[in-house]
N, C-alpha and C positions, 0 to 999 in steps of 0.2 A: 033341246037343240045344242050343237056343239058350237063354241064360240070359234069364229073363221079367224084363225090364227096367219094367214097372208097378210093379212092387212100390216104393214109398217107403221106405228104412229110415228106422226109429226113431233119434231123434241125443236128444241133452240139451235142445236144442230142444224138442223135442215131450214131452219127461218136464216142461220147466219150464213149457208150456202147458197140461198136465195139472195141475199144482200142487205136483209134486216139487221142494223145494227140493235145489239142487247139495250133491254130500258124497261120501265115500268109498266109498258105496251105487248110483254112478249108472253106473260101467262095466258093473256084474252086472244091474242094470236092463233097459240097453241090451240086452248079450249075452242075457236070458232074453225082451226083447219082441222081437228081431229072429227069434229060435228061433221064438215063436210064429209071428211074420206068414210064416216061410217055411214051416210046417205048413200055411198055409192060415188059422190065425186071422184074424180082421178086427181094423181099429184099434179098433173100440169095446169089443169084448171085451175087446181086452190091454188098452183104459182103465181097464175096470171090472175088470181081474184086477190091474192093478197098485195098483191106488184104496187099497185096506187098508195099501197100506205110507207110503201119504203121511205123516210126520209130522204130528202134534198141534201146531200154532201153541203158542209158548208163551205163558204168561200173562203177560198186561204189567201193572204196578202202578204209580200212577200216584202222582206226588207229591202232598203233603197240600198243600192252599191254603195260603199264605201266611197266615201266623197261626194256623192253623187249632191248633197245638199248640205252648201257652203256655210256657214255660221262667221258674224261681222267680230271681230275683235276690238274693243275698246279699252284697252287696255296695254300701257306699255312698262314694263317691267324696269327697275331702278336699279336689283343688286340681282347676287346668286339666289337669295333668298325666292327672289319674285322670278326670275327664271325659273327655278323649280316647282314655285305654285302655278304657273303660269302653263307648264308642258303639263303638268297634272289633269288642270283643269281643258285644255285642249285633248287631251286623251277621252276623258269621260266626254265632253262634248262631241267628241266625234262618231261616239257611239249610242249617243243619245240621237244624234241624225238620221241614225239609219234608220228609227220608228217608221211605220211604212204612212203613217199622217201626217209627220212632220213636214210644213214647206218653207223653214226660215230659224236659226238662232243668233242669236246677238248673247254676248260678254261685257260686263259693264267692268269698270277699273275694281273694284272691291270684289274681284269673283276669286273664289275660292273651293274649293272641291266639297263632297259633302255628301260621300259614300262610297261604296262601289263601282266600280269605274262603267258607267251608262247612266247615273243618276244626275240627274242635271244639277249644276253644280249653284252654289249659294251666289248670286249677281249673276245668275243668266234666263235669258228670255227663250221661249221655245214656241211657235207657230205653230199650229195644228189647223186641217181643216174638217170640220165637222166632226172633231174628236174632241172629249174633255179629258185630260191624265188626271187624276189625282197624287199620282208620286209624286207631279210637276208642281203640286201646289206645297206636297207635304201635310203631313200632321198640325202643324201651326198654320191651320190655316188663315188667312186674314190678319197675318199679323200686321199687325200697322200704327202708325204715330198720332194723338191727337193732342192739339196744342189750343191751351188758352191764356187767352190775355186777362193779366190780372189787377190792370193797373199801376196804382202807385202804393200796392200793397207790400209789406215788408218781408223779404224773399224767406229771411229766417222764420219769421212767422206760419210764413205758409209751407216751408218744409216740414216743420214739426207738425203742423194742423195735416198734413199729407200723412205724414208718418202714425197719426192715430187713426186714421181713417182707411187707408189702404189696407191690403192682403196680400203678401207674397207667398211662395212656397206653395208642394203640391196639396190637391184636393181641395174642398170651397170651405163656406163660411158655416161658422153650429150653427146648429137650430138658434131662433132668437136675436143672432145676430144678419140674420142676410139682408140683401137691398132685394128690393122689389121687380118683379118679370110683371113685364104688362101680361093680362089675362089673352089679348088679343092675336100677341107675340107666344105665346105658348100653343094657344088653339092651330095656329099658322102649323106649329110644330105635326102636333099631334095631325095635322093632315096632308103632312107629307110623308111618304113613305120609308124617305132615309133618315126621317127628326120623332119618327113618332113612337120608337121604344121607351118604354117608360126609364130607361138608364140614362137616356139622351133626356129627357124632360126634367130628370131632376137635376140629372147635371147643370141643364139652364139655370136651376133657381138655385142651387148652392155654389155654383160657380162665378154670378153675379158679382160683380164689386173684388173681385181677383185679378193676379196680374202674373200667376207661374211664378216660373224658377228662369235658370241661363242667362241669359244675357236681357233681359226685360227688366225697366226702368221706371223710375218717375223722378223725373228731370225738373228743376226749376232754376231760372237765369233771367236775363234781362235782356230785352230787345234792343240791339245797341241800334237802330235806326228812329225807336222813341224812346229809349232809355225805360220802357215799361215792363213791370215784371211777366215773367212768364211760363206758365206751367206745362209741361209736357209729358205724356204718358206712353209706354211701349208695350205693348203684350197682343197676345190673339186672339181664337175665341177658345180659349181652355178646353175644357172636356168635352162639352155637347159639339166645339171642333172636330176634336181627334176621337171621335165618335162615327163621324159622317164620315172621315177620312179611311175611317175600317172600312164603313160597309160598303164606300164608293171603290175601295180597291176591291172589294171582292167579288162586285158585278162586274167592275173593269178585267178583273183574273179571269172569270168564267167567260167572256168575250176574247179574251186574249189567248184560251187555250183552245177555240174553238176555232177561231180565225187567225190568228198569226203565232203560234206556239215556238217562233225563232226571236219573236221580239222580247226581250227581255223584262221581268216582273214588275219593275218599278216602272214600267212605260208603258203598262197595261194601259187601255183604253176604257170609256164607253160612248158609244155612235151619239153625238150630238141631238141627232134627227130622230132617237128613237124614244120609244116611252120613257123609259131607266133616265136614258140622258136629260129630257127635258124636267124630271121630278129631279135629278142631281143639280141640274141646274138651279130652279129653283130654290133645294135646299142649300146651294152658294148662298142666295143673295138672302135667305132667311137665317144663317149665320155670319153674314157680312153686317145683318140689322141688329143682332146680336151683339157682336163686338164692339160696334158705332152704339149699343146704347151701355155696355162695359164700359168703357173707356168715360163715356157723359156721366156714368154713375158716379164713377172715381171723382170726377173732376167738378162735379156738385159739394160730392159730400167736403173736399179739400174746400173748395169758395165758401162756404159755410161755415165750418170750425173755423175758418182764419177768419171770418166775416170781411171777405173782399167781394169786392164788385168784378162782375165779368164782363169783359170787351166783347170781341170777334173769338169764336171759335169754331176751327177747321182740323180737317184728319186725311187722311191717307192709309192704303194698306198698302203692303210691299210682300205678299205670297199670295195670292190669287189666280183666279185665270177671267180674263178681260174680252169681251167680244167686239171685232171688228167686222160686220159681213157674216162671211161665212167663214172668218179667220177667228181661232182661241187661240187668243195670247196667253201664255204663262209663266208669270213670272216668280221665281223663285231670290227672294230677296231683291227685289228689281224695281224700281219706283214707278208708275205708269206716268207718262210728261209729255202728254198731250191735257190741251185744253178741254173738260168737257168729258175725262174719262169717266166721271160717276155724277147723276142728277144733284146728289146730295155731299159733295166735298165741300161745299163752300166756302170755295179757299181760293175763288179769282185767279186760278189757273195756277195756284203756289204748290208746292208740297214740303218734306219734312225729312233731312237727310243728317241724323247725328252720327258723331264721326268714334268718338269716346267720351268717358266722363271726363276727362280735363280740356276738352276743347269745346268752342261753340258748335251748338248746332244749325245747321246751313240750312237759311226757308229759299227756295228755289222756282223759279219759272222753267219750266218744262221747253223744248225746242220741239218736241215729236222727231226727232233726227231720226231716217230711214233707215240709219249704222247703224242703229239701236233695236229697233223697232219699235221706235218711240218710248225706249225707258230711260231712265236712270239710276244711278246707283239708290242702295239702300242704306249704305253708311262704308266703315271701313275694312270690313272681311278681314281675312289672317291669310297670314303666307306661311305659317304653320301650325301643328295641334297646339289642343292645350297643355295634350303630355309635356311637347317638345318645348313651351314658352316655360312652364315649370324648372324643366331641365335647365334652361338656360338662364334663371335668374340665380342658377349655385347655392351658394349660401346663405344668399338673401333671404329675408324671410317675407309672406305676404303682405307683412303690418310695416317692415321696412320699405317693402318697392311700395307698399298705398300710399306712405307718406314723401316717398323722396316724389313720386310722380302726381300727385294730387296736392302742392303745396297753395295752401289758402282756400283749398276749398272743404266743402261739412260732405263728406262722401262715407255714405252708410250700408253698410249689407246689411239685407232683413234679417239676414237667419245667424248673423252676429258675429261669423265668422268672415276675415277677408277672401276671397276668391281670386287667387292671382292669374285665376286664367281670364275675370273681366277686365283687367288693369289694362291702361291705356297701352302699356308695352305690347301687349297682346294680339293687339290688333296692326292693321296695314298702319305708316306714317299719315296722319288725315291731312296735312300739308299736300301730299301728293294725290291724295286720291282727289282732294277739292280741286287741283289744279289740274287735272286729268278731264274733269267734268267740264272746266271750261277749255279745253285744247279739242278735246273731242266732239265740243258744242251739244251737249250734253242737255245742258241745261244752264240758267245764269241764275247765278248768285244774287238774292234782292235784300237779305237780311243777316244776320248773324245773331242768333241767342246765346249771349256769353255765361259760361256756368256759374252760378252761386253755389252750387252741392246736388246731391240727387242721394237718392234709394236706391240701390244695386240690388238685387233680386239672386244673383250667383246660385252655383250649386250645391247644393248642402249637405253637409258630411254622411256620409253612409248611416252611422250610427245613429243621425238625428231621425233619415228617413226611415227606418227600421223601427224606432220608438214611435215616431208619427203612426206608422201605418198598423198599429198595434191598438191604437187607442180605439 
């Protein structure tokens, strides 16, 4: 018998003229309309028999008008300098508005820009409803302050005792030397779907008792309201962080290009309310538990080689996103300063806002002020790069401006070089930014930890990272 050559077969052509979009769905398509039309079925039948599986168009959401969603300024500029960071950073934030979730931003006085103009900027807060950003948190996620009291321990002593026991710089600890991951804390990992690549688990356990690079510290001063010493620590949750921060951006990208492909990449989303979101969520607070036991590690093993006794100790993060309702707050360098923001801060409604290494750092009661959106500062931001503060110290060299601006105090970089982009010149004046914090009711002032010296963590010379990442 002669094969009946009328027949037209069905190609992906005729599925994409039907209105099937291409997918992994379109061989079995083909294979089930071609079975039909050689039964005898006709094309309009297998039309209308294949019609049900068309995909649902997804929903597009559109950016908010320009303006259309106001952001509070807290923040009032002193020179040309802060003019200029100041329009900067109202540029990006205004484009950071138009996210079609967003329903609120606040600018705290240390905001400073801190990318591409829609990235929300370092000292600002960003409302979202039933959406979580990950851009909004950043890579550092969790970065936050913990501070303990060390009595009538002697400051020098317990610098050095920090200085043997800490870790700056990138990637963790050798073999042999690491601190210890509860078993419990790992398992957690391993069952969430954004913690439980094996890259992200060992990072947990070699990343332990680390503190990074940039501007992360370990501070020791004296409580000038008991005159008792006092240790304080800066860093995030390192690797198994910026870990989660990939792969939370790149469920938030596959959402964002499927629903709102005008909003821009670093404000990608994912739906709070849906499965993705509620395991992202989680994995928040299971590298928030993370960092909170990094930071305790640090500050065991320091009370120990100094053999001091420990008071009260309390922490805070300042890059997170914070649930109110059905509102995600996200703050990017932004202190949370309501009462009650975390079960486990136990810090009597205080938080932890260093300004630079030659000044005290401010323990503070939170106001929850509405201008804010209940934050406050993170410390003192820059009103320009670090190229442009290089540029301007001339001549100088970084071991001159460390000493002409650190006189009397033991200020150390890990990596043994100075970093004149941490130097107190660096950063905003903290005279103003402190007195911003209370003009704008901000938060109040209850303590001052005056500096004895710290560990500067800084950036480490190309050449060093090159030899590192070799070994």
């Amino acid at each position: 018998m002669m094969e009946d050559l009328t027949l037209t077969p069905v190609t992906g052509t005729t599925l994409k003229e039907w209105g099937h979009r291409p997918g992994a769905q379109f061989p079995s398509l083909i294979e089930r309309a071609n079975a039909m039309l050689a039964q005898g079925t006709g094309l309009d039948d297998i039309r209308q028999t294949l019609a049900s599986e068309i995909p649902v168009p997804p929903v597009q959401v559109d950016l908010h008008p320009a303006g259309a969603i106001p952001f509070h300024e807290n923040l009032i500029p002193a020179d040309a300098d802060e003019e200029g960071n100041l329009e900067k950073v109202r540029e990006t934030m205004r484009a950071v508005m138009r996210t079609p979730t967003v329903v609120g931003g606040a600018i705290m006085p240390d905001a400073c820009p801190a990318g591409p103009v829609g990235t929300i900027p370092v000292g600002g807060v960003v409302a979202a409803r039933n959406a979580i950003h990950p851009g909004m948190h950043s890579a550092d996620i969790c970065c936050s302050l913990m501070l303990t009291d060390l009595g009538d321990a002697d400051p020098a002593t317990v610098l050095d005792a920090a200085a043997s026991v800490t870790h700056f710089g990138p990637g963790g600890r050798a073999q042999g030397k690491r601190f210890t991951v509860s078993l419990d804390l790992l398992d957690a990992f391993r069952a969430n779907p954004f913690l439980s690549d094996a890259k992200t688990i060992r990072a947990a356990q070699e990343h332990m008792g680390t503190q990074g690079d940039g501007n992360h510290f370990l501070f020791v001063g004296r409580s000038r309201a008991t005159g008792r010493t006092t240790l304080i620590t800066h860093h995030g949750s390192r690797g198994p962080g910026a870990k989660l921060y990939k792969a939370g951006m790149e469920v938030a990208e596959a959402h964002r290009k499927l629903h709102s492909p005008q909003t821009l990449k670093q404000n990608a989303w994912i739906p709070a309310d849906s499965a993705e979101g509620q395991a992202y969520w989680e994995a928040l607070q299971l590298i928030r538990k993370w960092t909170k036991t990094n930071h305790n590690s640090i500050h065991q093993a320091t009370m120990e080689a100094a053999r001091a006794s420990a008071g009260e100790r309390f922490w805070n993060e300042h890059n997170f996103v914070f649930r109110r309702g059905d509102i995600y707050l996200h703050g990017k360098g932004a202190t949370p300063a309501w009462d009650g923001f975390a079960p486990d801060a136990d810090a009597q409604g205080r938080t932890i806002i260093p300004l630079n290494m030659a000044e005290p750092v401010l323990i503070v009661r939170g106001s929850d002020a509405d201008h804010a959106l209940g934050f406050s500062p993170h410390g003192a931001g820059r009103n320009w790069s670090r190229t442009e503060h290089m540029r301007r110290l001339g001549s100088k060299t970084a071991n001159e401006a460390l000493l002409e601006e650190t006189v009397g105090l033991d200020v150390r970089f890990a990596s043994g070089k100075v970093d004149a982009s941490e130097l107190p010149s660096s950063y905003k004046p903290a005279s103003a930014v402190a007195e911003q914090i209370g003009s704008f009711g901000l938060a109040e002032v209850v303590d001052h930890i005056d500096p004895y010296g710290c560990i500067m963590a800084g950036e480490l010379p190309r050449f060093t990272r090159k030899t590192r990442g070799r070994r």
